[in-house]
N, C-alpha and C positions, 0 to 999 in steps of 0.2 A: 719263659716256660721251661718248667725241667725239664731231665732228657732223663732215656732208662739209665742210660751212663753214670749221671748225676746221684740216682738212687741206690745204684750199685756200689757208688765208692761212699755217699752217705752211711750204709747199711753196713761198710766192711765184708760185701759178699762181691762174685763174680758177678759180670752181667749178664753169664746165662741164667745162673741163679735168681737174679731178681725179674727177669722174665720168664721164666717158668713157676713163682711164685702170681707173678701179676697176671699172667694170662690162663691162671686156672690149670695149667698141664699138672696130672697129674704122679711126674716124674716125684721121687722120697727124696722131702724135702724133712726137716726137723721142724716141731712146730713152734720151738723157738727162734730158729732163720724164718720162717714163713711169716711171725709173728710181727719180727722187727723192719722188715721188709715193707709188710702190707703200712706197719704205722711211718716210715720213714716216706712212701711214698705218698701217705696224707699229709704229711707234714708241710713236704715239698708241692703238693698241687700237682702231682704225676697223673696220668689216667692212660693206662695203652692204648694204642689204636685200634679200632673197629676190625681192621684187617690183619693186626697182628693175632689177635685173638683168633677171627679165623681160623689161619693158617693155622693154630694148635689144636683148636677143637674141632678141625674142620668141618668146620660149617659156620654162616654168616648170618645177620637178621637183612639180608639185601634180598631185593625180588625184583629181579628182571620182566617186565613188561613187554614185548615184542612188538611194535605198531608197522602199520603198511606206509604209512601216510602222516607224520608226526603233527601236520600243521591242520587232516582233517578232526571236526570238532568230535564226531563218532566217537576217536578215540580217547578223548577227552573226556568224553562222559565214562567211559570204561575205567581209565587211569585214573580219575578222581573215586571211584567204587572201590579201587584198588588201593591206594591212599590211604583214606578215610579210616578204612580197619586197619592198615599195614603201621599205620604211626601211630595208633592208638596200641596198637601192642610193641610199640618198642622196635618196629622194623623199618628200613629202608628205601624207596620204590626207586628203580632206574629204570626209565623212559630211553628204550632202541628203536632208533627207525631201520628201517632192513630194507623200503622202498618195493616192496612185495617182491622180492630177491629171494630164492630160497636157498642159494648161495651164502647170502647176508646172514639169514637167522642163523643157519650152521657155523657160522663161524660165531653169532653173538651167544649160542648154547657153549661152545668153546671157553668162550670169554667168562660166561658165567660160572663155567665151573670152575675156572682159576680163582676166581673170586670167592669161591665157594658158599655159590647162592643156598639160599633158601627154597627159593624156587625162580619158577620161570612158566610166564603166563602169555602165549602165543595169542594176541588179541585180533589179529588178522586172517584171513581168508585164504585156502592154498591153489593147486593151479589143478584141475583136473586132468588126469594123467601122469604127472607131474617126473621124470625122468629123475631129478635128484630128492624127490621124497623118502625114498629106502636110505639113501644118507644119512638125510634128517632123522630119520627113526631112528638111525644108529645114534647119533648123537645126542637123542632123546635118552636112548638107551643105557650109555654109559654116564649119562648126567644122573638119572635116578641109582643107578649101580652104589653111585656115590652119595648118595640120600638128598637128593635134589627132587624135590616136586617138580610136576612139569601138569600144565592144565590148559587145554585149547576152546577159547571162545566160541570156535566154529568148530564142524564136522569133519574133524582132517584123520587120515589114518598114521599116525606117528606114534599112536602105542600111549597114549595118556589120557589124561580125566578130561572129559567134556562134558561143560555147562554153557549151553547156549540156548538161542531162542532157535524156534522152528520158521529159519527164513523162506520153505515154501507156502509153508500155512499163512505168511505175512501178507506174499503176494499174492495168494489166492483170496484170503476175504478180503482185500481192498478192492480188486475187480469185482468180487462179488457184491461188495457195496456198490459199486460204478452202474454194475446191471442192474441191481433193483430201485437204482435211478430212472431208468429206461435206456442208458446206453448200449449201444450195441455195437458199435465199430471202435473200438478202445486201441489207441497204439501205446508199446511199452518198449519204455529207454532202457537198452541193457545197460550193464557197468562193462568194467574191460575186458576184455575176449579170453576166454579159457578159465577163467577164474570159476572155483566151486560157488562163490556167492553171487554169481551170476547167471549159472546154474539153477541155483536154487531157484532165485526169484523169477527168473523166466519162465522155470515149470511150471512154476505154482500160476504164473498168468496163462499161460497156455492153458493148462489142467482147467480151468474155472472158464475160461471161454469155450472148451471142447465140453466142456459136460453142459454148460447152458447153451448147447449145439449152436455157438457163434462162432468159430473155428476161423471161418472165410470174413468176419470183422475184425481179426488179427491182426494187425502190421509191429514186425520188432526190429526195432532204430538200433544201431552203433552208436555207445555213447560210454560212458565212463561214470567214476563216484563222484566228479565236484563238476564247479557251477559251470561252468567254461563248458562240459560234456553237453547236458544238459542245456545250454542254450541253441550250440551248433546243430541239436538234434530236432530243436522244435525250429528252430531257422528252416530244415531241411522239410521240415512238415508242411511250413506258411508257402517254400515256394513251388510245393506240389500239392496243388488242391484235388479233390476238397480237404476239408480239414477231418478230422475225425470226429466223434463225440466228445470223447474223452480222453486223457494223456495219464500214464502210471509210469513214473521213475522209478528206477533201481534203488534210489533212498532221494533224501529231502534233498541236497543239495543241488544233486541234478535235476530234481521235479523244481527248484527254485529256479534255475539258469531257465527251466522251459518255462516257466511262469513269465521271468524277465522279457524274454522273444517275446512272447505270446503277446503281453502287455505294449510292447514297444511296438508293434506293429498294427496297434489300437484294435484287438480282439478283445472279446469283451469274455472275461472270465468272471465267473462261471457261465452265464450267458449263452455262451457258441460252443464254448469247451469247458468241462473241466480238468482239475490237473490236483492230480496227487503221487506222495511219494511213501516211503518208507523208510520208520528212523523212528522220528517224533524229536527232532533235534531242536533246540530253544530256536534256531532262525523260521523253522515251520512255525510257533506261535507269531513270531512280530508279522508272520504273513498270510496269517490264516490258513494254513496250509492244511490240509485230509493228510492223513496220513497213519499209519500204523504201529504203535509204541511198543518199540522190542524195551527190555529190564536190561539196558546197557550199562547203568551204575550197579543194579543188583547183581550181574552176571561177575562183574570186578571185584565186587566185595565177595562173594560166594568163592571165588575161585580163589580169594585172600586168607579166608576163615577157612578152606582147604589145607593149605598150604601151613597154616598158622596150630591148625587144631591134628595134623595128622603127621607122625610121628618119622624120623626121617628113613628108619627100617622101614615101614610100608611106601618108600617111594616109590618103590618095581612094582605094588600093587595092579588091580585087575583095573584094565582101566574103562570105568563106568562112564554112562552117560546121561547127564540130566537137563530134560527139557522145559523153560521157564515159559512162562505163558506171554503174550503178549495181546494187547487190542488196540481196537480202532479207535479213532479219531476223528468225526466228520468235522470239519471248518468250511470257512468260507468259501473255497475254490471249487468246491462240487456242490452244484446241484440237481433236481431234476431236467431231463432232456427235453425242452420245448419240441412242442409238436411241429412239423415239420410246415408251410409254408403253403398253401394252394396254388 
């Protein structure tokens, strides 16, 4: 493969000259050097690099994705949304795990501006209260300075565009499917401690059992977003009876580990309990799972066609918020609550 070297002494020019030709800068060049350049490097099968271009134009067709959890499938559904449009227009997608660090993201907002993204799409949840958030804003901040989009899946305060679903409405009408089953004693598996999506979804269960004055059939479990959370929380349920009516995870995969429990310890689902989550992730269909379908593909794509359609001067833009709808899902694991026993 050639090199810019090879085209440079091909052309009888300098090699700054044939990369300021090849990478579009627009330093005065003749349009006769520019001419014999351009064809000497088709000759040759030359093409510059993605990043050297870049660095002249500053700016890249790369978009940085931010995930909590690289291996959960949530964000998979997100990053393929994000994909799908990103390569069809000629861009890039890089997949960061940060491990819900918000250490981590600040330094991968860093990273991306050397690379001089295009953008950067925080797909992850932040910590309520959060002591390095004002950081992160700054670095939010000097990332669009530089015409870098910035757009957050959730509800985080860091100064940029958010498109997300409304994760307490999620968990409130899934309880509220639960009660007009006839349940009334409903327990709900958080996710990890402090997080704003956990947060959300626990309000929204509270909120729906104080307003159908069930308050005192409340119980909320220590639990996490994957399956392993989710099992040790219904574990914890099976060895302090009685059971409840119903079980509501913080998303699918932890209402799936409580399904597993539930199931292994020969309870009869739906039956004695039901069990639903939040997501509508492909493992909730192979298990009939209830559950409540957030627009995870379309929140990626939306925040792609952002990023793709809005011009790099409006990156300091007003940063709006748009809320996508989401619905329910009744499956197999809810039904109604049998009458009680004489």
């Amino acid at each position: 493969m050639s090199s810019l070297v090879d085209v440079a002494q091909a052309a009888g020019v300098s090699v700054s000259t044939a990369s300021r030709v090849l990478t579009g800068s627009s330093h005065p060049i003749s349009a006769k050097t520019r001419a014999r350049v351009i064809a000497v490097a088709e000759e040759l099968g030359y093409s510059p690099s993605a990043l050297a271009r870049a660095l002249v134009s500053r700016s890249s067709r790369l978009m940085g994705v931010l995930v909590s959890d690289i291996v959960n499938p949530y964000f998979s559904v997100i990053a393929r949304g994000v994909d799908d449009v990103a390569s069809r227009a000629g861009y890039v997608t890089m997949l960061c795990n940060v491990d819900r660090r918000t250490t981590t993201e600040i330094t991968r907002v860093r990273t991306m501006r050397d690379y001089r993204a295009a953008g950067l799409i925080f797909a992850g949840s932040g910590y309520v209260d959060d002591p390095r958030e004002p950081e992160l804003a700054k670095a939010v901040r000097q990332a669009q300075e530089q015409g870098i989009h910035a757009v957050s899946l959730t509800a985080r305060d860091i100064g940029c565009r958010v498109i997300a679903a409304d994760a307490r409405a999620a968990a409130y009408d899934v309880t509220d499917y639960l009660i007009s089953l006839g349940h009334r004693r409903i327990a709900f598996i958080e996710g990890p401690e402090g997080m704003v999506a956990t947060q959300q979804r626990r309000d929204g269960f509270l909120a729906c059992m104080e307003n159908a004055d069930l308050a005192d059939g409340a119980q909320c479990l220590p639990g996490g977003f994957d399956f392993e959370a989710g099992h040790a929380a219904a574990m914890r349920l099976i060895a302090h009876p009685p059971l409840p009516d119903a079980v509501v995870a913080v998303n699918d995969e932890a209402a799936v580990g409580a399904l597993s429990a539930l199931r292994q310890a020969h309870i009869d689902v739906p039956g004695e309990i039901s069990v639903a989550g939040i997501d509508d992730l492909r493992v909730s269909r192979f298990v009939g799972l209830t559950t409540v379908s957030l627009p995870l593909y379309e929140m990626g794509a939306m925040a792609a066609r952002h990023i793709i359609d809005t011009p790099p001067e409006a990156a300091a833009g007003a940063a709006e918020t748009t809320v996508l709808s989401h619905r329910l899902i009744p499956r197999e694991t809810t039904a109604r609550r049998r009458p009680a026993r004489a």
